[in-house]
C-alpha positions in Angstrom: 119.3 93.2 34.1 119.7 89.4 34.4 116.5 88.7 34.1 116.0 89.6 29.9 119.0 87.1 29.4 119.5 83.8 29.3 121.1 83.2 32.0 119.5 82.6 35.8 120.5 85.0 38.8 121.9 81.7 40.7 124.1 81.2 37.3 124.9 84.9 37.3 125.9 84.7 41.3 128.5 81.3 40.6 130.0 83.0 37.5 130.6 86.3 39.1 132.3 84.1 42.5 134.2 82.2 40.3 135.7 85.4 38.4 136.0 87.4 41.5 138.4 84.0 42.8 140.1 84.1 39.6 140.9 87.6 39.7 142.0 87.3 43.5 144.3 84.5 42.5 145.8 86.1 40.0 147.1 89.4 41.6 150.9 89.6 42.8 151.8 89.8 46.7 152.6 93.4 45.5 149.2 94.6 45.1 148.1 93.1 49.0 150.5 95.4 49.8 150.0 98.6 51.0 152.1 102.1 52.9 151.5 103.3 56.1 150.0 106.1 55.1 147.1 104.2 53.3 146.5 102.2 56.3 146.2 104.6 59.0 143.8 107.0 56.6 142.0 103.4 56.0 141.9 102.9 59.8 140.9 106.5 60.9 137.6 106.1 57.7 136.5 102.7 59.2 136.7 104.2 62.8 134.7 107.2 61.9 132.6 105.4 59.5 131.4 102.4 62.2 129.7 105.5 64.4 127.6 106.8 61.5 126.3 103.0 61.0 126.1 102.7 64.7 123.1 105.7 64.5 121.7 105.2 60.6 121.9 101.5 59.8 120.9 102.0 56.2 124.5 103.0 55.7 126.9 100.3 54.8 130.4 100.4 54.6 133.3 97.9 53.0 137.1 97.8 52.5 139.0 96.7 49.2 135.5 94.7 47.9 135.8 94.1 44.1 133.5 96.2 42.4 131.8 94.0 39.0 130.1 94.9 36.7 129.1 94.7 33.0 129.5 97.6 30.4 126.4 96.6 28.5 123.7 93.6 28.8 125.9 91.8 25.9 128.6 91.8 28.5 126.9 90.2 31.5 129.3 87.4 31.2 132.5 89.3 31.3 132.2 92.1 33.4 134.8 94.5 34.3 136.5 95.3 37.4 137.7 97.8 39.4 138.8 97.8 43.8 138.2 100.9 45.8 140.0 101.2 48.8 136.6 101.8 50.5 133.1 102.4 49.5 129.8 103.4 51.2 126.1 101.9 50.0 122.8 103.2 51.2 120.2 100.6 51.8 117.3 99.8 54.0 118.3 95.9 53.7 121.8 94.7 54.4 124.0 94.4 51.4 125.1 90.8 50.9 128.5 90.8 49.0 131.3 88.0 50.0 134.1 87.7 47.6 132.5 90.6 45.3 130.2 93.4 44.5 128.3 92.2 41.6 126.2 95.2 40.2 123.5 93.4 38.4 122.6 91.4 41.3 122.8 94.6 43.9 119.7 96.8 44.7 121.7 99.6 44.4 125.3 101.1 43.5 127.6 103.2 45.7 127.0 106.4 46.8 130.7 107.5 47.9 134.0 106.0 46.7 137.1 106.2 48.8 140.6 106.2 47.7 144.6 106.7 49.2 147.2 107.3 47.0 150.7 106.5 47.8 153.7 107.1 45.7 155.4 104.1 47.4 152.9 101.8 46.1 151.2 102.5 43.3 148.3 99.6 43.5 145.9 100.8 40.8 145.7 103.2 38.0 143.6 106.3 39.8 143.1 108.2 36.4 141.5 104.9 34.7 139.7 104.5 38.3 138.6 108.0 38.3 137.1 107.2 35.0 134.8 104.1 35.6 133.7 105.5 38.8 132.5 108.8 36.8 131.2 107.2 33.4 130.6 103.2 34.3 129.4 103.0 37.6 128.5 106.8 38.0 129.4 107.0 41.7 127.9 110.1 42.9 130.4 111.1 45.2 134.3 110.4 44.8 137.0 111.6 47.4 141.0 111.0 46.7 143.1 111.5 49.5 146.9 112.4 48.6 148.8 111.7 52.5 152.3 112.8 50.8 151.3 115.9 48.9 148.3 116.5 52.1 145.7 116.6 48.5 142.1 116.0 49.7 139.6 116.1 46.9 135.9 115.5 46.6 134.4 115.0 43.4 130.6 115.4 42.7 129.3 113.8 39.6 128.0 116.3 37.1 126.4 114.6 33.8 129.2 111.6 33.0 132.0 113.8 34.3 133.3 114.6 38.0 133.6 118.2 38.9 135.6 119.4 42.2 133.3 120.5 45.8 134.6 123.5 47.0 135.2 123.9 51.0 132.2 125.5 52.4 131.8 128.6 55.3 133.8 125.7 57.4 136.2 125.3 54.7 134.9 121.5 54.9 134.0 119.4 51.8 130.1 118.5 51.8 128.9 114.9 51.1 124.9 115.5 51.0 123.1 112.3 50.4 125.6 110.8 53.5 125.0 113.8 56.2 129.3 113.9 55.8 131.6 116.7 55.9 135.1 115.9 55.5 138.6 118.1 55.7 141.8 117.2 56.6 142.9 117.8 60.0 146.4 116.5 61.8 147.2 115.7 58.4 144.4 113.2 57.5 141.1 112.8 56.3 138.4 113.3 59.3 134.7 113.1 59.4 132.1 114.9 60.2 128.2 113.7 60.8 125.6 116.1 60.6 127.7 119.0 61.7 129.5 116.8 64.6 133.3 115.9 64.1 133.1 111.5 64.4 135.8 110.9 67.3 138.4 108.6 67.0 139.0 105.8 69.8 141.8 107.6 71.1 139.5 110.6 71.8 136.6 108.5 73.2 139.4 107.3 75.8 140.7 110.8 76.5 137.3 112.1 76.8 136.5 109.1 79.4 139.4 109.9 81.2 138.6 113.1 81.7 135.2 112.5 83.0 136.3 110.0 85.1 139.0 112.5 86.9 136.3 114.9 86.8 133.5 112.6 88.6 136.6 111.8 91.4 137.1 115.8 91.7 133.5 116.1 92.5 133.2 112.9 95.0 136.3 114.2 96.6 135.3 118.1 97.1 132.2 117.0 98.6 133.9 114.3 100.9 135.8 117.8 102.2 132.7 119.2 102.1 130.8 117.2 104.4 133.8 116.4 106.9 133.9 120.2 107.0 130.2 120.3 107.9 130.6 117.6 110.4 133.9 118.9 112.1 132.2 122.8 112.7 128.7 120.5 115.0 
């Protein structure tokens, strides 16, 4: 896009720093703010979401990034903004973006949005999100987790306008492009890759456990096994 204007992509890439500073400056302590509820569903995504990079390295994932971008070419100067909680990119190269996502300068836009409402702490206007994601950016995929009302959505876009996914024979929400399944379970959002539910830490450390105890039952049945052998010569 930046290259029909006058202005160069190293101008473009100061300007859109400068503005994304600005912007960071200008926000109240409030909005760094957020419940405990938002966190933890923010920890569980970026547990669950490390394992699917770990095995397809195309897919890219980043927390609160400032999304900006310019309505029309006339407005590549003065873009507008918007902050998901988290978003996931598909790209074969890595996505550089420090203090912002600049969308004229990106290869390509997000596939999946990711946001936590709270009623304790009402960051960001959701409807007004809901909208820029849908007719701005048009983000494919959308999901809007509720933790207080235990609301999970997924929105698929359709034309300019999100429509709801319904559940399917697993009564999980589908996520195509991104091999993702998601449905609440223990009263947040989990993850599913390719059919496989994406473990948390805390079940990679049971699941350890168990093996470990397991491998000790074994070395100890036959260590009985053997003496046994040895006591009946």
């Amino acid at each position: 896009m930046s290259s029909t204007l006058d202005i160069s992509r190293q101008e473009l890439e100061k300007l859109y720093a400068r503005l994304a500073s600005e912007y960071c400056s200008s926000l109240p302590l409030e909005h760094f703010m957020e419940s405990t509820d938002q966190a933890k569903q923010r920890e569980i995504t970026l547990e669950s979401l490390a394992l699917v990079r770990a095995q397809w390295p195309e897919f890219q994932v980043f927390s609160e990034l400032l999304i900006l971008y310019p309505l029309t070419e006339k407005d590549l100067k003065k873009p507008t903004r918007v902050c998901p909680d988290n978003m996931v990119v598909v790209h074969d190269e890595p996505i550089i973006a420090k203090g912002s996502f600049n969308v004229p300068l990106q290869p390509v836009g997000p596939t999946l949005i990711l946001e936590y409402v709270s009623s304790e702490n009402k960051r960001k206007d959701y409807v007004d999100n809901r909208r820029r994601y849908a007719t701005d950016l048009q983000v494919p995929y959308y999901l809007l987790f509720e933790p207080e009302a235990q609301k999970l959505t997924v929105f698929r876009l359709s034309g300019k306008k999100y429509v709801a996914v319904k559940p399917n024979k697993a009564g999980r929400l589908e996520i195509p492009p991104l091999k993702l399944d998601v449905a609440l379970r223990d009263g947040w959002v989990r993850f599913w890759f390719e059919g496989e539910l994406l473990p948390l830490p805390g079940d990679l450390l049971k699941e350890r456990d168990a093996a470990k105890a397991e491998a000790e039952r074994l070395r100890n049945e036959v260590a009985m096994l053997k003496a046994g052998s040895r006591s009946e010569r």
